[in-house]
DRENDO-1510 file (C-alpha; in Angstrom, 1 decimal, always signed):
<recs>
REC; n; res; u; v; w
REC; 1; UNK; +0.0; +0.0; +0.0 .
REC; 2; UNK; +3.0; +2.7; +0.4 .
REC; 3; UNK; +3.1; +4.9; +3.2 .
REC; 4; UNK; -0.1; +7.0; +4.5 .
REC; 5; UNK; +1.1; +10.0; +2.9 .
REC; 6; UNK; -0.4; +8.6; -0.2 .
REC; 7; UNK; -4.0; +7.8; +1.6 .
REC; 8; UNK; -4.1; +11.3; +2.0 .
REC; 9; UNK; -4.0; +13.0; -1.4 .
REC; 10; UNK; -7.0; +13.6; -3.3 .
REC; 11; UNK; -7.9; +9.9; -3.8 .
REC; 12; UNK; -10.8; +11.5; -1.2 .
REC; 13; UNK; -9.5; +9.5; +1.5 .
REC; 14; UNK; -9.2; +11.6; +4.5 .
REC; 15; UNK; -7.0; +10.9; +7.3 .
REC; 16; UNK; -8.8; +10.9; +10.6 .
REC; 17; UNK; -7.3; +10.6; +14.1 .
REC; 18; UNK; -6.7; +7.6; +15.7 .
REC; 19; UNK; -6.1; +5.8; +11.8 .
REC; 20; UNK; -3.7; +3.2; +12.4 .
REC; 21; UNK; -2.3; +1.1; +10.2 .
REC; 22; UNK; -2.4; -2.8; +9.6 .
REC; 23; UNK; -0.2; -5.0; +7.5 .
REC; 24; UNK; +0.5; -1.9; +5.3 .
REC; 25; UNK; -4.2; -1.3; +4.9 .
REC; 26; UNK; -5.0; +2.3; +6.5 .
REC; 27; UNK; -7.4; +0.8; +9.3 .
REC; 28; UNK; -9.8; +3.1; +11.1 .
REC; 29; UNK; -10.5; +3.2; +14.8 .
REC; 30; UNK; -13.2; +2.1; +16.3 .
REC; 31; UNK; -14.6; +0.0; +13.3 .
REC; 32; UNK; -15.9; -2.5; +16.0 .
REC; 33; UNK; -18.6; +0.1; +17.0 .
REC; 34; UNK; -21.4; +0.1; +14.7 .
REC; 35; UNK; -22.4; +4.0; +14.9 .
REC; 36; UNK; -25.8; +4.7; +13.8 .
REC; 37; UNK; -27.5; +1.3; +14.4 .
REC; 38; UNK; -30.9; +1.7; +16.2 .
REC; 39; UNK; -32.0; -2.0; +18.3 .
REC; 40; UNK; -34.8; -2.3; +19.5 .
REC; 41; UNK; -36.1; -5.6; +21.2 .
REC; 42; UNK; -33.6; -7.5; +18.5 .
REC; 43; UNK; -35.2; -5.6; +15.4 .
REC; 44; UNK; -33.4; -3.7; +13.2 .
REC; 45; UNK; -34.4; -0.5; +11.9 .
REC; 46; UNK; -33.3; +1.0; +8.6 .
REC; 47; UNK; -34.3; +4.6; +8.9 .
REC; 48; UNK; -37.7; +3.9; +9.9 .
REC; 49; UNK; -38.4; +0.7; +7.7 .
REC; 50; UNK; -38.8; -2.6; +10.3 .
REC; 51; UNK; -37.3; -5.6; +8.8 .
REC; 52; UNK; -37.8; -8.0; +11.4 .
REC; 53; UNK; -40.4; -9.7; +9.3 .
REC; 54; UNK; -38.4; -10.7; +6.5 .
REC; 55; UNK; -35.5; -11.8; +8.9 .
REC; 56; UNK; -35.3; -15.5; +10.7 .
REC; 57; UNK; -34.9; -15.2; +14.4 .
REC; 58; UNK; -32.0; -16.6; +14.3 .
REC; 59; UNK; -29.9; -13.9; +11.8 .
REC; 60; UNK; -27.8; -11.8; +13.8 .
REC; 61; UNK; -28.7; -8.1; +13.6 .
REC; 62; UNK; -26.7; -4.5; +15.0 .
REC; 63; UNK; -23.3; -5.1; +16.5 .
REC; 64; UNK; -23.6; -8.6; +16.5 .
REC; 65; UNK; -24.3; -8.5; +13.1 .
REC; 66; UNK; -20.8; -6.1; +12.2 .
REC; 67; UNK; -18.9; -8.8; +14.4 .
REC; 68; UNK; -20.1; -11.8; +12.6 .
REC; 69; UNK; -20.0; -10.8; +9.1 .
REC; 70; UNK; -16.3; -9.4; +10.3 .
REC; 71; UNK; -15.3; -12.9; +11.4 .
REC; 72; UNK; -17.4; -14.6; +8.6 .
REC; 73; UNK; -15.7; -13.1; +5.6 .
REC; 74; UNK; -12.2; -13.4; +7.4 .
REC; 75; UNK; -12.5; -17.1; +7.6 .
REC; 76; UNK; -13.3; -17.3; +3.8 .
REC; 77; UNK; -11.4; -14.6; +2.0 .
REC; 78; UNK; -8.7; -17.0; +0.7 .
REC; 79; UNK; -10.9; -19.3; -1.4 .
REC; 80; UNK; -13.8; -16.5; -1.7 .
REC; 81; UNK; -13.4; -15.4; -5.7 .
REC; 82; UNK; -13.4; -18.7; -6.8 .
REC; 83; UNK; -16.0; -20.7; -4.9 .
REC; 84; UNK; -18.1; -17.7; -5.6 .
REC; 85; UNK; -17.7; -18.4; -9.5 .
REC; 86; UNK; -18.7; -21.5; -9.0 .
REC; 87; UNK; -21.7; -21.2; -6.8 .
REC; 88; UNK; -23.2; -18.9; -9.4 .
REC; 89; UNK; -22.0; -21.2; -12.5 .
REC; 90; UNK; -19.9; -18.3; -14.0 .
REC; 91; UNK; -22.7; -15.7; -13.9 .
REC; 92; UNK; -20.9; -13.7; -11.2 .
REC; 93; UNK; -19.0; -11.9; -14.1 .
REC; 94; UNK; -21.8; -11.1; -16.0 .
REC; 95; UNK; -23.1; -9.1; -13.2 .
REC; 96; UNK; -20.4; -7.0; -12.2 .
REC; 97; UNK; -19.9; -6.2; -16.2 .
REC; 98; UNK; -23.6; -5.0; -15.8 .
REC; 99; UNK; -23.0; -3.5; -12.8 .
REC; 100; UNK; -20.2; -1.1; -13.7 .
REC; 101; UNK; -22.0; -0.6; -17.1 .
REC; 102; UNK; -24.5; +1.0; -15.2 .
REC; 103; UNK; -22.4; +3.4; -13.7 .
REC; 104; UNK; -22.4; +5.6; -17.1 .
REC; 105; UNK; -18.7; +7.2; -15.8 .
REC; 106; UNK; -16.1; +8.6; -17.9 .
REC; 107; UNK; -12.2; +7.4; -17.4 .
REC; 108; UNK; -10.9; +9.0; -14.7 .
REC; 109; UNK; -13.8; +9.0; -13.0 .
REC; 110; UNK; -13.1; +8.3; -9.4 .
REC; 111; UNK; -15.2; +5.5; -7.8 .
REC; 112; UNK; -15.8; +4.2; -4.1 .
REC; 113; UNK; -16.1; +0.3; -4.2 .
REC; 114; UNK; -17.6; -0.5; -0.8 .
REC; 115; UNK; -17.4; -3.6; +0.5 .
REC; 116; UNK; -14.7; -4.1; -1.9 .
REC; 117; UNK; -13.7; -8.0; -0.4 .
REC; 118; UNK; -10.9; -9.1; -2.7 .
REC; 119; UNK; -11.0; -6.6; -5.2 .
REC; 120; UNK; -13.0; -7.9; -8.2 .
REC; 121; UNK; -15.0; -4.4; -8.7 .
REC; 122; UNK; -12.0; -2.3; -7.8 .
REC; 123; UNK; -9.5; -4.3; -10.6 .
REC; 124; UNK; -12.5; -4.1; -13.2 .
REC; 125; UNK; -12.7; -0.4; -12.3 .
REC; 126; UNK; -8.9; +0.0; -12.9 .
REC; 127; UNK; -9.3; -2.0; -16.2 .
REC; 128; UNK; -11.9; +0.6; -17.7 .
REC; 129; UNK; -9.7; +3.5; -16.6 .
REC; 130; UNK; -11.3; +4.9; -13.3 .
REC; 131; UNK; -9.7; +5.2; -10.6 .
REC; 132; UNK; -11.2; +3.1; -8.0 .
REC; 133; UNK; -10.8; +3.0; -3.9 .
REC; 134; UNK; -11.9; +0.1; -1.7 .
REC; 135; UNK; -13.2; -0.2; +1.5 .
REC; 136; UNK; -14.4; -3.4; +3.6 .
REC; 137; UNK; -14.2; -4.2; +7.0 .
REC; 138; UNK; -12.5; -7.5; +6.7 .
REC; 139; UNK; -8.8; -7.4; +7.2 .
REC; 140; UNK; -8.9; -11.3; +5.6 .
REC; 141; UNK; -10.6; -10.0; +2.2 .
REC; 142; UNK; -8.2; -7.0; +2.3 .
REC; 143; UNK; -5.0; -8.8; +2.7 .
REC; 144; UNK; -6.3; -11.7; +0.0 .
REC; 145; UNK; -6.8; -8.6; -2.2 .
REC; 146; UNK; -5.6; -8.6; -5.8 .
REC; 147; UNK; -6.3; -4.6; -6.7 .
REC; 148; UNK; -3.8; -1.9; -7.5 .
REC; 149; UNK; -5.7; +0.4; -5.6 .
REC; 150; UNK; -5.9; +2.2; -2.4 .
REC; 151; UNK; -7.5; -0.1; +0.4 .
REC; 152; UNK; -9.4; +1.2; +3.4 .
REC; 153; UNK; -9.9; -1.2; +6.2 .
REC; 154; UNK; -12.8; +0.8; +7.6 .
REC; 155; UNK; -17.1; -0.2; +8.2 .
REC; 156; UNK; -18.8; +1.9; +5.1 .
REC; 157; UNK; -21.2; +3.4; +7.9 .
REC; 158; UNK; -18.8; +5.5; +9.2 .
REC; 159; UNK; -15.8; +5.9; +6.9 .
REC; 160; UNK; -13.1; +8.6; +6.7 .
REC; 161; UNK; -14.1; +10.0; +3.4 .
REC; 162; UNK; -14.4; +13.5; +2.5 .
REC; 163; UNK; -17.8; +14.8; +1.3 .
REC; 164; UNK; -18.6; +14.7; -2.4 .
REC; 165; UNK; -15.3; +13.4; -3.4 .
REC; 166; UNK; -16.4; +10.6; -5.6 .
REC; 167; UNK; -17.8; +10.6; -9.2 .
REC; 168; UNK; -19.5; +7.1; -8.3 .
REC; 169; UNK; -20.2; +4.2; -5.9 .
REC; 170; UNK; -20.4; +0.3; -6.3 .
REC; 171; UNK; -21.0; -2.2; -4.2 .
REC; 172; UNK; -20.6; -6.1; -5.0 .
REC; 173; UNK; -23.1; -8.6; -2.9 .
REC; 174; UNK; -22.4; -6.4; -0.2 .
REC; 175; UNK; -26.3; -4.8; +0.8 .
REC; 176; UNK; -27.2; -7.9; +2.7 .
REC; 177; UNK; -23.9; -7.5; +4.9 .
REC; 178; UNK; -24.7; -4.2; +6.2 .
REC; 179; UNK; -26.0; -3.3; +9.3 .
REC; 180; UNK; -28.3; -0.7; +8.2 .
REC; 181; UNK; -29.3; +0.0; +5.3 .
REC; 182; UNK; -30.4; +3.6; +5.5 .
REC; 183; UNK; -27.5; +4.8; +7.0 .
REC; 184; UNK; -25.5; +3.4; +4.4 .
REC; 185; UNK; -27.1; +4.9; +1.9 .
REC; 186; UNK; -26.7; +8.7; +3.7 .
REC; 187; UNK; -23.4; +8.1; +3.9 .
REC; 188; UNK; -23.0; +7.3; -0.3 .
REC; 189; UNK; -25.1; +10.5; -0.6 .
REC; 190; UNK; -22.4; +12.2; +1.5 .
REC; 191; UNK; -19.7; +11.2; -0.5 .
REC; 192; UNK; -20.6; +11.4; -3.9 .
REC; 193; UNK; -20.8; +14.3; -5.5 .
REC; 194; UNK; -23.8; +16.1; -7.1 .
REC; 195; UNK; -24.8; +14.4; -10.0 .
REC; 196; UNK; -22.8; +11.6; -9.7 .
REC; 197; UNK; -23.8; +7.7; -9.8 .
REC; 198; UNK; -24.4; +4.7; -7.9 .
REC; 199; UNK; -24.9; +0.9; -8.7 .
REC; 200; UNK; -25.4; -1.5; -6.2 .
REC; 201; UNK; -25.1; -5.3; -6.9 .
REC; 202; UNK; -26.5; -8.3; -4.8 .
REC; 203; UNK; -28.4; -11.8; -5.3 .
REC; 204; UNK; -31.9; -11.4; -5.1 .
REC; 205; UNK; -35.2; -14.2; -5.4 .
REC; 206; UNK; -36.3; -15.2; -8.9 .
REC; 207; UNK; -40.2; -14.1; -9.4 .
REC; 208; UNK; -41.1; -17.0; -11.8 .
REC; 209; UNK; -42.5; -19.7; -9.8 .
REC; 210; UNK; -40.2; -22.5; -11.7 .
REC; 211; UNK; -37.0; -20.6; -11.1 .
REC; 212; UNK; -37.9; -19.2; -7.8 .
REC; 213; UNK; -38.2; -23.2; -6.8 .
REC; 214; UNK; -34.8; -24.2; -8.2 .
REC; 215; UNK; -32.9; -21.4; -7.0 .
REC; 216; UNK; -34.3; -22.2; -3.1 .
REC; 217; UNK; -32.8; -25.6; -3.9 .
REC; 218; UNK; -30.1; -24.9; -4.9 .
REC; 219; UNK; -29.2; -22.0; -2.2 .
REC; 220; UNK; -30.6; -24.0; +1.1 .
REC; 221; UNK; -29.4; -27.4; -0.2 .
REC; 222; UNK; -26.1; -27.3; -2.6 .
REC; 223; UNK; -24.7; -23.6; -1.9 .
REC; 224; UNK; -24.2; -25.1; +2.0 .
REC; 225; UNK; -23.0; -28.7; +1.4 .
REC; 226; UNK; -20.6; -27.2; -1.7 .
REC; 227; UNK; -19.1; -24.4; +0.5 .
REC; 228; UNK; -18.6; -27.1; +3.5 .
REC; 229; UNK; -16.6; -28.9; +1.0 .
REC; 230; UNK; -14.7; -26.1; -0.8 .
REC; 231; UNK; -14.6; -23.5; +1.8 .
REC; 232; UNK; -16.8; -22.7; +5.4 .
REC; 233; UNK; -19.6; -24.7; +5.9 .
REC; 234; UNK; -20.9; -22.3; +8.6 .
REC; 235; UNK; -20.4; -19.2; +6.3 .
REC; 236; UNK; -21.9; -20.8; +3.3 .
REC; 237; UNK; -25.1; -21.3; +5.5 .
REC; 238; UNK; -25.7; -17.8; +6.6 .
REC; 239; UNK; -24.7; -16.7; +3.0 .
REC; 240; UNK; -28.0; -17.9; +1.0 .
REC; 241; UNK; -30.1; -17.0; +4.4 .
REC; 242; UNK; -29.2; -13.4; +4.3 .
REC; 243; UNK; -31.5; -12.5; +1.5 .
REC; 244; UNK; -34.1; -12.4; +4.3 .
REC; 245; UNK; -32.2; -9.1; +5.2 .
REC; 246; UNK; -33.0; -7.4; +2.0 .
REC; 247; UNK; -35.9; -5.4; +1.4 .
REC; 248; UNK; -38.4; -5.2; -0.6 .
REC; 249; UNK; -37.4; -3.0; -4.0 .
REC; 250; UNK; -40.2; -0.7; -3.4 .
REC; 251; UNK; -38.9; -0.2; +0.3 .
REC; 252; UNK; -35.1; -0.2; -1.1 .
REC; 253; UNK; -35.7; +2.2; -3.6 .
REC; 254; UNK; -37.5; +4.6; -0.6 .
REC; 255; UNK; -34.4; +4.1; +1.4 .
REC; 256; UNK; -32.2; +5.8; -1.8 .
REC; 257; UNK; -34.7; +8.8; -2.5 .
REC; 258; UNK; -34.8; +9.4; +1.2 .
REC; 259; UNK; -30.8; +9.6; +1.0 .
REC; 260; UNK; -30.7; +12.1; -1.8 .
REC; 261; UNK; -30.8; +10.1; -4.7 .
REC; 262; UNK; -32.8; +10.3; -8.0 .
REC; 263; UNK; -34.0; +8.5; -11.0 .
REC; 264; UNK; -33.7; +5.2; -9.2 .
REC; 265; UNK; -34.1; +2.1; -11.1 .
REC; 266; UNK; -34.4; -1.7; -10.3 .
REC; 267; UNK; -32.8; -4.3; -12.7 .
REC; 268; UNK; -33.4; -7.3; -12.4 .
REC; 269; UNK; -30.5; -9.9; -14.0 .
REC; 270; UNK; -30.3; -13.6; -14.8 .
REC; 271; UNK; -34.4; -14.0; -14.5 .
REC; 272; UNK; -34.1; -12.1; -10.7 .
REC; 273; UNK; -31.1; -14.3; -9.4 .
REC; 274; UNK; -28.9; -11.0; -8.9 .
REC; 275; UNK; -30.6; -7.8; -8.9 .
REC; 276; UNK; -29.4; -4.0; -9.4 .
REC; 277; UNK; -30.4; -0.8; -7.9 .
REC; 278; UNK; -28.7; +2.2; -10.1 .
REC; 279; UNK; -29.4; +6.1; -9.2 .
REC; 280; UNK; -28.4; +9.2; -9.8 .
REC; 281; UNK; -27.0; +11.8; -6.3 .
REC; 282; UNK; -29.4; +14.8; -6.6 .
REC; 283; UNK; -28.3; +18.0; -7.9 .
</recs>
């Protein structure tokens, strides 16, 4: 990573006190806290929108949540890339193309991959001449991380980023990970700048009756029992269950207008098996 001096330039990465470093990847203080998440009897709230409906009992949610998908993504990092291609027979590349696609950015563009894991976004980024920054809060991903890009080991909720100093923001099966929803998306609005774009990846839940069935079968039966063998059984578990924190697109899309964004639209890809939410930071 080279020394902070260069964490500091206008890559719109701002130093903040306390930043410490870790095997060479700018790590911020106090990433274990999870500012900004509201619990209330074991519901989480995503500014205002209850979700406790469409999540088990048994999914961690808040602090607990941070901690666990901390730990869960550190025990996976160094096979994740590849069993990932394989649990989504190839397709995984098809949706990032899509994703960044829908970004509509110019080379040179400079472009906040959060959640950034090992870097698949942030190197595509690079490849099409924009000059991406990651973030993730795993210090497993971040050292398993093939990007030549600055790395921030820091939660997205409450990053050291100046305001509006990105053109853009992507994010990579990363929505379901969060601890709150809302507040990540205030925090995108804060640091893109007017007028610039957003496209957020993650799986979603086929709509066609046929598909819907064979994708549950396949994510509660083969996703688990192939990512025991390949990787974390435990981690491969949760993985497919954590759609039960997304919400609904309707609510989703309220969640980004509410932040300051506009012209928000919902793709879905591959028949609903991945889905897309793309949007415009308001003027």
């Amino acid at each position: 990573m080279g020394k902070a001096s260069r964490m500091e330039k206008a890559s719109g990465i701002e130093k903040a006190s306390g930043i410490e470093k870790a095997s060479g990847i700018e790590k911020a203080s106090g990433i274990e806290k999870a500012s900004g998440i509201e619990k209330a009897s074991g519901i989480e709230k995503a500014s205002g929108i209850e979700k406790a409906s469409r999540v088990r009992p048994s999914l961690p949610t808040g602090a607990a949540k941070v901690m666990a998908v901390r730990e869960m993504f550190d025990a996976i990092a160094g096979r994740y890339e590849a069993v990932n291609t394989l649990l989504s027979l190839g397709m995984d590349r098809g949706w990032r193309r899509r994703c960044l696609d829908a970004l509509e950015l110019t080379e040179g563009s400079r472009v906040l991959d959060v959640a950034c894991g090992t870097g698949n976004l942030t190197r595509e980024l690079n490849q099409r001449g924009m000059r991406a920054v990651g973030i993730d809060l795993s210090l497993g991903m971040l050292q398993n991380a093939r990007a030549n890009a600055p790395l921030l080991l820091a939660d997205a909720l409450s990053a050291p980023l100046r305001d509006a100093s990105f053109d853009g923001a992507v994010s990579g099966f990363a929505l379901r990970n969060v601890s709150d929803l809302g507040l990540l998306m205030s925090e995108l609005a804060r640091v893109v700048r007017p007028g610039g774009r957003v496209s957020l990846l993650d799986l979603g839940q086929p709509e066609q009756p046929l598909l819907r069935l064979g994708h549950r079968l396949w994510c509660d039966y083969a996703v688990p029992r192939l990512g025991a063998v390949l990787s974390n059984r435990q981690a491969y578990s949760y993985l497919p269950r954590s759609l039960a924190y997304l919400p609904s697109a309707h609510d989703m899309s309220r969640l980004m207008a509410r932040a300051g964004f506009v012209a928000v639209e919902h793709v879905l890809l591959s028949g609903g098996v991945s889905q897309l939410y793309v949007a415009t930071r308001h003027l």
